[in-house]
C-alpha beads as a LAMMPS data file, in Angstrom:
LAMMPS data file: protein, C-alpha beads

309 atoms
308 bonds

1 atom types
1 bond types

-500.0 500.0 xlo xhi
-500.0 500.0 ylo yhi
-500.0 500.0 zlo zhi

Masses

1 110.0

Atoms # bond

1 1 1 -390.830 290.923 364.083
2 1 1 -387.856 291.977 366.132
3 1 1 -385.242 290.251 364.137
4 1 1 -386.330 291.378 360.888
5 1 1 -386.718 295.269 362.256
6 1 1 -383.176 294.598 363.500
7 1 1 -381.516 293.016 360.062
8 1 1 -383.686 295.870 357.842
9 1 1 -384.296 298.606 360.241
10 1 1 -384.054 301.486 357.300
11 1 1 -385.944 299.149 355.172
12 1 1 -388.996 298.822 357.610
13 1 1 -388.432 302.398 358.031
14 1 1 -388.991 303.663 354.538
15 1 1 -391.781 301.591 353.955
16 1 1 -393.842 302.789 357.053
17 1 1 -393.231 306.223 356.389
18 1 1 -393.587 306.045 352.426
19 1 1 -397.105 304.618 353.227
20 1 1 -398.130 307.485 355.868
21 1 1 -396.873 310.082 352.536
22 1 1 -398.901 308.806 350.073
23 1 1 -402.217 308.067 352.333
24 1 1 -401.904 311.747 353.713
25 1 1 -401.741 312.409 350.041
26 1 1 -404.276 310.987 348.838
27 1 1 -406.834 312.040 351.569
28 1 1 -405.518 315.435 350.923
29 1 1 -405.703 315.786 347.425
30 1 1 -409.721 314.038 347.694
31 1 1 -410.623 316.934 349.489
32 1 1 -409.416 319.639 347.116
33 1 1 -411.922 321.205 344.929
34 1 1 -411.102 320.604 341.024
35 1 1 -408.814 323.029 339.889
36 1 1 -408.024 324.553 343.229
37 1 1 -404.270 324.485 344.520
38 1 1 -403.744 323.167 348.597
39 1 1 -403.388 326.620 350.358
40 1 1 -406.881 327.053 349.185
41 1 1 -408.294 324.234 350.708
42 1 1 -408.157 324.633 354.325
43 1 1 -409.226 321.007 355.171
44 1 1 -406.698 319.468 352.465
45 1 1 -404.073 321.909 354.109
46 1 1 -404.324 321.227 357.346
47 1 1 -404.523 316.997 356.231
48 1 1 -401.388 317.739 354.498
49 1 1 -399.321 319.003 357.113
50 1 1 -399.833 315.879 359.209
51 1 1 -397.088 314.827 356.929
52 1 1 -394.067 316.615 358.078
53 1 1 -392.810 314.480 361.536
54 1 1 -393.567 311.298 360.850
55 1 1 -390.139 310.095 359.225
56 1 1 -388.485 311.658 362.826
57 1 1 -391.076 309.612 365.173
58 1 1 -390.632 306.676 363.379
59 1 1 -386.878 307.028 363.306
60 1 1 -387.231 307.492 367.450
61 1 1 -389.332 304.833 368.081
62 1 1 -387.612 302.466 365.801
63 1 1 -384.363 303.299 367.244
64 1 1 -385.356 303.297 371.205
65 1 1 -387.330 299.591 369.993
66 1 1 -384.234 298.077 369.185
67 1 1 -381.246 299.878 371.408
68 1 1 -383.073 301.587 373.449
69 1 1 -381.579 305.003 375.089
70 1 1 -377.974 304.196 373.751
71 1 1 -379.985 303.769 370.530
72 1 1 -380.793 307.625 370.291
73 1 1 -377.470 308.897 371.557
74 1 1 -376.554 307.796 368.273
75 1 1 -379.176 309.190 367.017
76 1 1 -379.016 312.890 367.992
77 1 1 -374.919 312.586 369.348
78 1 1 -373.336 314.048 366.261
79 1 1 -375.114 317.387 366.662
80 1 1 -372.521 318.021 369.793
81 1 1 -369.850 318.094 367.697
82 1 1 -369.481 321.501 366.137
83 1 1 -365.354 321.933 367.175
84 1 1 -364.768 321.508 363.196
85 1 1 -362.389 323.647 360.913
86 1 1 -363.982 326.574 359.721
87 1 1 -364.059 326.296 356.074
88 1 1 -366.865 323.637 356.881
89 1 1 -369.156 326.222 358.325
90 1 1 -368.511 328.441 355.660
91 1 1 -369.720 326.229 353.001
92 1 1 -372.580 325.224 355.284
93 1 1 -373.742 328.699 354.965
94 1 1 -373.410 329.204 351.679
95 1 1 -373.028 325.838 349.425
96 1 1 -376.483 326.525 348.024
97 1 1 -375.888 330.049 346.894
98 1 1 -372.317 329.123 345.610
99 1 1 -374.069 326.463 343.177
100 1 1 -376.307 328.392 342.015
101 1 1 -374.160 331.460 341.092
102 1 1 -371.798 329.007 339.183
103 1 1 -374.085 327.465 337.396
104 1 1 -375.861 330.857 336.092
105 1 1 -372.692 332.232 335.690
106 1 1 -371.640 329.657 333.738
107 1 1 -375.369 329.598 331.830
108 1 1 -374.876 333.670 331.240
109 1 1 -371.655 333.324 329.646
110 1 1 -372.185 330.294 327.528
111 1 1 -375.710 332.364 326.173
112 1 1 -377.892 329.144 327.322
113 1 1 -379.747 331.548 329.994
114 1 1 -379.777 334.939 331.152
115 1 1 -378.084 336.122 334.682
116 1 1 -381.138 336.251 336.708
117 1 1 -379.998 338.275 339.463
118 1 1 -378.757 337.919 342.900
119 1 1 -382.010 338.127 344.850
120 1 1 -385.745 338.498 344.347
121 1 1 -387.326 341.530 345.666
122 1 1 -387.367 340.980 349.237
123 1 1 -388.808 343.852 350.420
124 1 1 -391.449 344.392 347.630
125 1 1 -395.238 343.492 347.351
126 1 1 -395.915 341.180 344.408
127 1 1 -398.097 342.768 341.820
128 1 1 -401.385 341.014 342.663
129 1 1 -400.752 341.832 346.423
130 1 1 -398.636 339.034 347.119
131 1 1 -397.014 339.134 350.804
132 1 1 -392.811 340.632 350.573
133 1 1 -390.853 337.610 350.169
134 1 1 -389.300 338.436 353.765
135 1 1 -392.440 337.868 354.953
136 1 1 -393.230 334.620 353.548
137 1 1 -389.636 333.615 355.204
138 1 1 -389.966 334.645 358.496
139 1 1 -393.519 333.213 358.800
140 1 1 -391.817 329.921 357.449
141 1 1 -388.622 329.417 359.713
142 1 1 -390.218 327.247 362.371
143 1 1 -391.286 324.843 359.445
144 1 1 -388.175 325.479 357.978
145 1 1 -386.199 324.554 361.323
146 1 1 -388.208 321.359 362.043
147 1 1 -387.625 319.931 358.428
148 1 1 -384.389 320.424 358.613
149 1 1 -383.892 318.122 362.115
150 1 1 -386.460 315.722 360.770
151 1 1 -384.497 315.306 357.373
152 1 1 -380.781 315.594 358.632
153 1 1 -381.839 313.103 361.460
154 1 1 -383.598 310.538 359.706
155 1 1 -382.326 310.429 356.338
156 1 1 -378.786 311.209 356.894
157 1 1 -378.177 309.815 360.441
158 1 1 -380.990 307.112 360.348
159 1 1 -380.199 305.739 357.454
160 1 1 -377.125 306.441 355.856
161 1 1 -375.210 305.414 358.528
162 1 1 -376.794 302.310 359.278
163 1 1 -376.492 301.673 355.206
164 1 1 -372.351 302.366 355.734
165 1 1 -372.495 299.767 357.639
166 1 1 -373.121 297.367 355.012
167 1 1 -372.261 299.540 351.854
168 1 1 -369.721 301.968 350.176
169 1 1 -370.893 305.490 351.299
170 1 1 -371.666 306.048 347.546
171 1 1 -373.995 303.098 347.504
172 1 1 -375.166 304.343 350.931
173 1 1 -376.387 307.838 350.233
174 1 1 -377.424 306.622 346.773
175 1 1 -379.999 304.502 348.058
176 1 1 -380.967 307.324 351.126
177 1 1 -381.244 310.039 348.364
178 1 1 -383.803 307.464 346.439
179 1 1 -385.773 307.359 349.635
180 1 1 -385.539 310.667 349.984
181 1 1 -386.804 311.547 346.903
182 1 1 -389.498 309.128 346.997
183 1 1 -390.772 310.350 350.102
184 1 1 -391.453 314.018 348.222
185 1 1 -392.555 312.528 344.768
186 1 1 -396.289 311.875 346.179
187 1 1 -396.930 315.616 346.271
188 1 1 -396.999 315.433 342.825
189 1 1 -400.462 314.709 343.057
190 1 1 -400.756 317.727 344.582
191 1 1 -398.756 319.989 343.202
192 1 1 -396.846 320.734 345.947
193 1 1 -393.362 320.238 347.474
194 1 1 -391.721 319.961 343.997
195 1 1 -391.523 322.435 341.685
196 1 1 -393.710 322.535 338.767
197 1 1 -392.434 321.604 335.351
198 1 1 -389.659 319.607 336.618
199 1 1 -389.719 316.290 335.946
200 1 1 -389.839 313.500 338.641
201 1 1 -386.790 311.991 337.787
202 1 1 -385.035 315.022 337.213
203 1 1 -386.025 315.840 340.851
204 1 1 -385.327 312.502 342.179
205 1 1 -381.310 312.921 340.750
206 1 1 -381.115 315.976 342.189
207 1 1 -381.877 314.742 345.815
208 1 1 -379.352 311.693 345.284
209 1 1 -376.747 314.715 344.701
210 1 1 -377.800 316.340 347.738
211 1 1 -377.724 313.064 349.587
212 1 1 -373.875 312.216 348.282
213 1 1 -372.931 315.895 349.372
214 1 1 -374.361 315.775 352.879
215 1 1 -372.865 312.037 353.580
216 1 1 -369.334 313.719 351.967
217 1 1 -369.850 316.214 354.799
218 1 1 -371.117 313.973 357.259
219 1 1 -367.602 311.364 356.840
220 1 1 -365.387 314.558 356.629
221 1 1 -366.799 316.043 359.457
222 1 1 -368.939 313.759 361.484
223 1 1 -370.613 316.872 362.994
224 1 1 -374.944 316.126 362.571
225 1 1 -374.458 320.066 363.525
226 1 1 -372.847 321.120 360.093
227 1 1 -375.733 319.376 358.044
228 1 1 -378.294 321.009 359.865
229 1 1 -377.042 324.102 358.852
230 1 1 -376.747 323.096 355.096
231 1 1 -380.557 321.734 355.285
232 1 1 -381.847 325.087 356.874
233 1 1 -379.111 327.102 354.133
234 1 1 -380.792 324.677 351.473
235 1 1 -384.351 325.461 352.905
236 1 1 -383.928 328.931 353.024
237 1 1 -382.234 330.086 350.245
238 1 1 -385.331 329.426 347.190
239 1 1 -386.850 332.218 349.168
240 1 1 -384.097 334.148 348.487
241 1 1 -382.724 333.808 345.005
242 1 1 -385.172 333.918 342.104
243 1 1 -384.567 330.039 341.346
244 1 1 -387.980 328.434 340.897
245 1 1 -390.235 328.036 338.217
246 1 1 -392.902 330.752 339.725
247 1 1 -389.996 333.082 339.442
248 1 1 -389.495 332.967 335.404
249 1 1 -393.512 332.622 334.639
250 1 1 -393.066 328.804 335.010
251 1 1 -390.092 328.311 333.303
252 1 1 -387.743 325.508 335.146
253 1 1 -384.411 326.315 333.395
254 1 1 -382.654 328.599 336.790
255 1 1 -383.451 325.557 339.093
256 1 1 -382.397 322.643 336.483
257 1 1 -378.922 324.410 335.798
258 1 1 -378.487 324.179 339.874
259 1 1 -379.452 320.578 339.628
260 1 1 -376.806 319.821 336.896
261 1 1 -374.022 321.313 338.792
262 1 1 -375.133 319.749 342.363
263 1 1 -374.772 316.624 339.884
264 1 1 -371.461 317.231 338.859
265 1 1 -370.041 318.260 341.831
266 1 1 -371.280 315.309 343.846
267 1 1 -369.927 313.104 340.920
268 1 1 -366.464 315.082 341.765
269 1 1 -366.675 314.554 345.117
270 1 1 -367.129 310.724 344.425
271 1 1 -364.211 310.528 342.403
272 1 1 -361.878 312.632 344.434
273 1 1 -362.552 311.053 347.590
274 1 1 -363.135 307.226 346.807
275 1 1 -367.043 305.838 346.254
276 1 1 -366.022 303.278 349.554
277 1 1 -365.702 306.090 352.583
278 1 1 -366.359 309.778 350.397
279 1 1 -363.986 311.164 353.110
280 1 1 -360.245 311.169 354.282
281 1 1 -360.852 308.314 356.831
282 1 1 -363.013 305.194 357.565
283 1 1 -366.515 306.965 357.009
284 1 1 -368.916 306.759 360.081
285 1 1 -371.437 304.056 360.811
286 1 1 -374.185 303.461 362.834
287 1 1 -372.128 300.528 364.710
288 1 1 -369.059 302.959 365.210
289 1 1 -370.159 306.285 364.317
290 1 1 -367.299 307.997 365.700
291 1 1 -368.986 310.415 368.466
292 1 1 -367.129 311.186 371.333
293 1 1 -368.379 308.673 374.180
294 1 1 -371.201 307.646 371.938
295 1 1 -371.412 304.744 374.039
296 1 1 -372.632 305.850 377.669
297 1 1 -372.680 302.596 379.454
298 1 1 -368.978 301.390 378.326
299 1 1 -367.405 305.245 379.949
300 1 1 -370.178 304.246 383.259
301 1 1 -368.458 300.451 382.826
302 1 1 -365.143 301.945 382.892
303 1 1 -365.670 304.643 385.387
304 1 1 -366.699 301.895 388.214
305 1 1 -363.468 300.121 387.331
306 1 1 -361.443 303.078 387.781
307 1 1 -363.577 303.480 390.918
308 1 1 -363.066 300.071 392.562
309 1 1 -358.972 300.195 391.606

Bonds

1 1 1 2
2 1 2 3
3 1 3 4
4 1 4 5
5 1 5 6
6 1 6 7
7 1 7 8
8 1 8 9
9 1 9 10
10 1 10 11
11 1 11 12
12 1 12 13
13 1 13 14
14 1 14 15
15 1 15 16
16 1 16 17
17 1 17 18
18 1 18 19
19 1 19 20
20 1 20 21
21 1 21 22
22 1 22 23
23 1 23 24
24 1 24 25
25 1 25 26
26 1 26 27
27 1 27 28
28 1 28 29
29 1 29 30
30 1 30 31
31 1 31 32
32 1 32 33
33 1 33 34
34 1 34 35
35 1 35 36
36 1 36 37
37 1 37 38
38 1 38 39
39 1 39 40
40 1 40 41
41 1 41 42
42 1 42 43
43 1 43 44
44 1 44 45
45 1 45 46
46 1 46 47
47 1 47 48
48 1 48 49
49 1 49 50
50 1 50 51
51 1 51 52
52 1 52 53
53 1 53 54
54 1 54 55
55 1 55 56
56 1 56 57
57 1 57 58
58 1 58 59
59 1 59 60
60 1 60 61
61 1 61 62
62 1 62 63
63 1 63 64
64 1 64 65
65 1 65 66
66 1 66 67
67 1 67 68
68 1 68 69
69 1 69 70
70 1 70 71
71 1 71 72
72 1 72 73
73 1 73 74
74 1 74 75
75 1 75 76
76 1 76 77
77 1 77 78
78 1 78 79
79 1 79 80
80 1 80 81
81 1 81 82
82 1 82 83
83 1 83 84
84 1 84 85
85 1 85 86
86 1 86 87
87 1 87 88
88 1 88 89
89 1 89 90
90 1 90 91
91 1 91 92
92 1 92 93
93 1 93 94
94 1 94 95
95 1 95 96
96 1 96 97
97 1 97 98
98 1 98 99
99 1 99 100
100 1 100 101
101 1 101 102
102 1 102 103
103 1 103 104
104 1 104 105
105 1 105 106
106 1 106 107
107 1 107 108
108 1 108 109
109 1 109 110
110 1 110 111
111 1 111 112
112 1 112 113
113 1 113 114
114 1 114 115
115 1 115 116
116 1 116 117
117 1 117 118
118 1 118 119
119 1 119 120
120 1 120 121
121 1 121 122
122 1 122 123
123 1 123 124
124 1 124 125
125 1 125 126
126 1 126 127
127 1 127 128
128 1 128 129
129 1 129 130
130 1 130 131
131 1 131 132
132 1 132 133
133 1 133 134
134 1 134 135
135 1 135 136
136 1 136 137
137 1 137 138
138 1 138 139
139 1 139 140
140 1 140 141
141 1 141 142
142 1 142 143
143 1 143 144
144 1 144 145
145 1 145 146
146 1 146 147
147 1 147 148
148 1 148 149
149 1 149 150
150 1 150 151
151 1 151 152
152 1 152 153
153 1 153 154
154 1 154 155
155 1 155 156
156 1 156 157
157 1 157 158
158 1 158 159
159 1 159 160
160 1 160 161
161 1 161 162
162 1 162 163
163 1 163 164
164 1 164 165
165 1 165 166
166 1 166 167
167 1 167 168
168 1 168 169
169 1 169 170
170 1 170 171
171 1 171 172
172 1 172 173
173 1 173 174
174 1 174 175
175 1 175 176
176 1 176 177
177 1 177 178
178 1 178 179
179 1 179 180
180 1 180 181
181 1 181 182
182 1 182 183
183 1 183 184
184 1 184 185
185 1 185 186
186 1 186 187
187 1 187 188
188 1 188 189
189 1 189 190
190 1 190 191
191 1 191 192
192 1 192 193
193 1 193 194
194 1 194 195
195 1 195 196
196 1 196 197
197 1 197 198
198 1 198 199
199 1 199 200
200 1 200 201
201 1 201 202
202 1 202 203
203 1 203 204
204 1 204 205
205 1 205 206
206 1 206 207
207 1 207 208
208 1 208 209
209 1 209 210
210 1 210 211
211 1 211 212
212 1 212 213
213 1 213 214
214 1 214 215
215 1 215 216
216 1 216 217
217 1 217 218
218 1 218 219
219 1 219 220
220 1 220 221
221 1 221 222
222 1 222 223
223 1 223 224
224 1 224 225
225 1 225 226
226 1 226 227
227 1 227 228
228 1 228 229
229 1 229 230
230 1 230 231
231 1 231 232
232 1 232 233
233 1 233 234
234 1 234 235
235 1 235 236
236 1 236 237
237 1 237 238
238 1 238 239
239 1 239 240
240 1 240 241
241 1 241 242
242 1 242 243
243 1 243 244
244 1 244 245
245 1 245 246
246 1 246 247
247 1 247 248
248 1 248 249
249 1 249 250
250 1 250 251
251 1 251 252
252 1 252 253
253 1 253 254
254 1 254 255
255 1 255 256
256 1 256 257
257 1 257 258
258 1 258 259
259 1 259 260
260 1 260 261
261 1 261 262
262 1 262 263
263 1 263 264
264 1 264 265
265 1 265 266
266 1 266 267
267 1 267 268
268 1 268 269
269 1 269 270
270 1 270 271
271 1 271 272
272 1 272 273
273 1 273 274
274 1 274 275
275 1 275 276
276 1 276 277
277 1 277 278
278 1 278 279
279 1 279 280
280 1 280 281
281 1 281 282
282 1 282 283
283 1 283 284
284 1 284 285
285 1 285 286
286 1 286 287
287 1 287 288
288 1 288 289
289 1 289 290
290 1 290 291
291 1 291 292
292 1 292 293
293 1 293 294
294 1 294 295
295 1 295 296
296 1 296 297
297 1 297 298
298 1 298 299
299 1 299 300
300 1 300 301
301 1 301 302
302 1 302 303
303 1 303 304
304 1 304 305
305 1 305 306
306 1 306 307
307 1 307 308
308 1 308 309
């Protein structure tokens, strides 16, 4: 059992947590009344959010199993590095945003879609009642906040790093992206977690163009910090712009053109940078993932040396 966690540890991985997804799912979506949504099911609900930690647990547990405490300093090490050049924290903060505007922009101009603004109404009931879109945010950061460490941690740091040590980064966040995606896809059933009238593979490409541009990052940067910040950016900012279907009475158009240039830009950054490391250097892996004194016991090793001369 050991040896084959060891040789396929992201493997075993997706495969436990894939399973947890859909049975939640499942349970969750035979407890719904017909033709009711989840928020109005209050046992499916609270099944449902069962869902949200498990890929971080089993990315811990996993982790400690095989390498124990040195094991999770790779883990969780690359969110001490934040001493990066500040045009990375710049498009941290704003990558989503920036898409999006291009994209309509481009859309506008070309007379395939109308601008749709900067911003929903923030600060405005909706016409049935609905709560200001404000409030909806700020009642939704600490979920917000704990998806982002569970996804940066395990999907980025879990496994694409462990995957560049095998593969191309390309190949690598590729196949992360796929798990990614596959780990939403099960809300389907429910109708929740991916927008309505997209379709599944449509979704599924856009989060292999998410993964690509978070590993680009990641090799560039090796900070875990700046990738938290583009998960909570990318998190937070559908609350913000009028992007999603429920936005345009259903229609899926604003959120596909965002998908197409996430695409294209990821393809970009694959050709620029070279499909084997996406980055400027040898990309980071979970056998040398470049964190300063990632490895504890060698610096203790070498310390008692230094003592004993």
């Amino acid at each position: 059992m050991r040896s084959f966690i060891s040789r396929y540890p992201v493997l075993t991985l997706a495969v436990i947590v894939l399973s947890i997804q859909f049975g939640i799912v499942l349970i969750a979506a035979s407890l719904m009344p017909e033709g009711k949504r989840l928020h109005e099911s209050p046992e499916a609900h609270m099944i449902f959010r069962f869902r949200v930690f498990w890929p971080l647990v089993f990315a811990v547990l996993i982790t400690y199993y095989l390498e124990g405490k040195q094991g999770l300093y790779k883990l969780f090490g690359a969110y001490r590095i934040w001493r990066v050049p500040g045009k990375w924290w710049a498009f941290a903060a704003s990558w989503k945003f920036l898409f999006c505007y291009l994209g309509w922009a481009i859309a506008d101009l070309a007379g395939w879609l109308p601008w749709p603004g900067a911003a929903q109404p923030m600060f405005s009931e909706g016409p049935n009642g609905e709560r200001m879109h404000i409030i909806n945010l700020l009642f939704g950061m600490p979920f917000i906040i704990g998806i982002a460490l569970v996804e940066e941690t395990t999907w980025m740091k879990y496994c694409a790093t462990r995957l560049q040590d095998k593969y191309s980064a390309f190949v690598s966040c590729t196949l992360t992206g796929v798990i990614w995606g596959l780990w939403y896809l099960p809300m389907l059933l429910l109708g929740e977690g991916v927008p309505d009238g997209i379709p599944w593979y449509f979704f599924l490409l856009s989060m292999i163009g998410l993964a690509i541009l978070l590993g680009w990052v990641y090799n560039m940067t090796h900070s875990g910090l700046i990738l938290l910040i583009m998960q909570l950016v990318s998190n937070i900012a559908f609350y913000i712009m009028p992007a999603l279907p429920v936005a345009h009475d259903g229609d899926p158009s604003w959120v596909m053109v965002f998908v197409w240039v996430e695409v294209a830009i990821a393809a970009f950054v694959v050709i620029r940078y070279g499909p084997k490391d996406m980055g400027l250097g040898p990309r980071p892996t979970w056998t040398d993932p470049k964190i300063p004194d990632w490895n504890p016991s060698r610096k203790k090793q070498g310390d008692q040396q230094l003592a004993a001369a």
